[in-house]
C-alpha positions as CSV (number, residue, x, y, z in Angstrom):
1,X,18.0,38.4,25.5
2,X,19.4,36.6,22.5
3,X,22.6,37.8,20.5
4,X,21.9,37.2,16.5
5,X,25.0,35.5,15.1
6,X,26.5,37.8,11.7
7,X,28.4,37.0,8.9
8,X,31.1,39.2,8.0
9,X,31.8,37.8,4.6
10,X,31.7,39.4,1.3
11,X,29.2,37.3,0.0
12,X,26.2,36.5,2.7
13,X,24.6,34.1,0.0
14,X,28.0,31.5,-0.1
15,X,28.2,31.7,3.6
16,X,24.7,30.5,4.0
17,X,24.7,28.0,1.3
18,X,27.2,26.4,3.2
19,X,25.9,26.2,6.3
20,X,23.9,23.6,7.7
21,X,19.7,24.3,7.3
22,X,18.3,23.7,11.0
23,X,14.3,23.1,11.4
24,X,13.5,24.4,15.0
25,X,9.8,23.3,16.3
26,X,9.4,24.6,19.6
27,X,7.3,27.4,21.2
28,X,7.8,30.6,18.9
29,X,9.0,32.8,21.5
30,X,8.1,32.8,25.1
31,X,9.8,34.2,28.3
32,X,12.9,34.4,29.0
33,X,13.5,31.0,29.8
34,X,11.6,29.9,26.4
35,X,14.3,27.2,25.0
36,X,13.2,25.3,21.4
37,X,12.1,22.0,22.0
38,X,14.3,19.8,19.3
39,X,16.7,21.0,17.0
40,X,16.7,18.6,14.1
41,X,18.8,18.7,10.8
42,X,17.1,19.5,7.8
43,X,16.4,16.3,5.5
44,X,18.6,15.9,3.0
45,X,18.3,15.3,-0.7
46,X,18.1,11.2,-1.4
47,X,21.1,10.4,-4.1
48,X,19.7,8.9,-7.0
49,X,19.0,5.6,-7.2
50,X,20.5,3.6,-10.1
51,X,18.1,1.3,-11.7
52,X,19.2,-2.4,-13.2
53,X,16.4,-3.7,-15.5
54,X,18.4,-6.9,-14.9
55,X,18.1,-7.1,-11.4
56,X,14.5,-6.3,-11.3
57,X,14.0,-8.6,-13.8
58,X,15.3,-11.8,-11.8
59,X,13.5,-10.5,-8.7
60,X,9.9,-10.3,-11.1
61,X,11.2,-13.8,-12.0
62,X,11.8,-15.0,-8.3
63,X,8.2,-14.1,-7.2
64,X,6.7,-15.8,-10.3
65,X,8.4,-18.9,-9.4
66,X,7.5,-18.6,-5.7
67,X,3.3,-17.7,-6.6
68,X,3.7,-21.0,-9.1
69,X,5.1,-23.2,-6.3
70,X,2.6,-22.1,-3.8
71,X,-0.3,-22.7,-6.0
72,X,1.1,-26.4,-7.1
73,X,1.4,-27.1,-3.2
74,X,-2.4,-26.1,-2.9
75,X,-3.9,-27.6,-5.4
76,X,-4.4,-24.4,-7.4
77,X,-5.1,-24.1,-10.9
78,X,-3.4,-20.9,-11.2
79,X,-1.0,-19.8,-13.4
80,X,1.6,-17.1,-12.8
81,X,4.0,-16.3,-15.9
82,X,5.9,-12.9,-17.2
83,X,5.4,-11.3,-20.9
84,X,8.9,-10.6,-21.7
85,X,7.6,-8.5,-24.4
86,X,5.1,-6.2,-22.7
87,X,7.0,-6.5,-19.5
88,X,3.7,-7.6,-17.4
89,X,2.4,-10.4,-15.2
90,X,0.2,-13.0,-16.9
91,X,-2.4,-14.9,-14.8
92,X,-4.1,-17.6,-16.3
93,X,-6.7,-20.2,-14.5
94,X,-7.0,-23.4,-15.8
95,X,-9.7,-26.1,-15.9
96,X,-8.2,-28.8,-13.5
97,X,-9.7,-32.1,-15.5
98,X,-9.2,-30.8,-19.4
99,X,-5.9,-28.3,-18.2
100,X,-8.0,-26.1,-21.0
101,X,-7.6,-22.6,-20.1
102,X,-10.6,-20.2,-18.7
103,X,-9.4,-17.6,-17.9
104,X,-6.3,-15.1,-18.4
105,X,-5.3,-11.8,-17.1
106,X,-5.2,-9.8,-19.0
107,X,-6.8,-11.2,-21.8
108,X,-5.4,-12.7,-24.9
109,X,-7.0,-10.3,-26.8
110,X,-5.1,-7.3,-25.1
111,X,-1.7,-9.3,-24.4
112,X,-2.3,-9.6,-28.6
113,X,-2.8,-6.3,-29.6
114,X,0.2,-4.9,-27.0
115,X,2.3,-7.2,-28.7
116,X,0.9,-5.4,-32.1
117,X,1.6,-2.2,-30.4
118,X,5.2,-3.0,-29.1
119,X,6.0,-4.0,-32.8
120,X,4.8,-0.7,-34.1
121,X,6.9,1.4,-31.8
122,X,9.5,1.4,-33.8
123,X,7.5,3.2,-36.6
124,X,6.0,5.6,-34.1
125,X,9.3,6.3,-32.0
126,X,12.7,6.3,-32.9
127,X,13.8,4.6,-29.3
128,X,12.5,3.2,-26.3
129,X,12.5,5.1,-22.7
């Protein structure tokens, strides 16, 4: 037998706003001796984070510095570096005798024209998101 718990407030929809939400997983409803397996509070909303372009600037910077360093101590001709102006990584391979470079990622090309495109923003968009 189980007693359901009332409310006797005006307004039902306050009074269960402000109660706790419970997740029961369990059996639905068994004999008389059927008891829920876990009670477990609901999850609750995460806060918001707060984001510091700062921050995650120096940390970008922090793991460049770290890739370059591992690749000098093994003999790598690998090149890690940030765009400031696009915001992206730059990898570039370099020929070990000349120190000409063979390849980049992404290309010159592309880092060129989003460079072109950055400068246009201001024509297309009144600000930056």
């Amino acid at each position: 037998m189980s007693n359901p718990i009332r409310i006797s407030t005006g307004n039902a929809a306050s009074a269960a706003a402000a109660l706790p939400q419970l997740s029961i997983s369990g059996p639905a409803q068994g004999g008389s001796n059927a008891q829920p397996s876990s009670v477990k509070p609901a999850p609750e909303s995460k806060p918001a984070r707060s984001f510091d372009p700062q921050k995650l600037l120096s940390q970008m910077q922090e793991i460049v510095d770290r890739l370059n360093e591992q690749m000098r101590d093994h003999n790598r001709n690998l090149g890690f570096s940030i765009d400031r102006k696009i915001n992206t990584f730059v990898v570039t391979v370099r020929n070990s005798n000349t120190g000409e470079v063979v390849r980049q990622i992404p290309s010159e090309v592309v880092v060129k024209v989003a460079h072109s495109l950055e400068e246009m923003r201001g024509l297309l968009f009144n600000e930056k998101l």
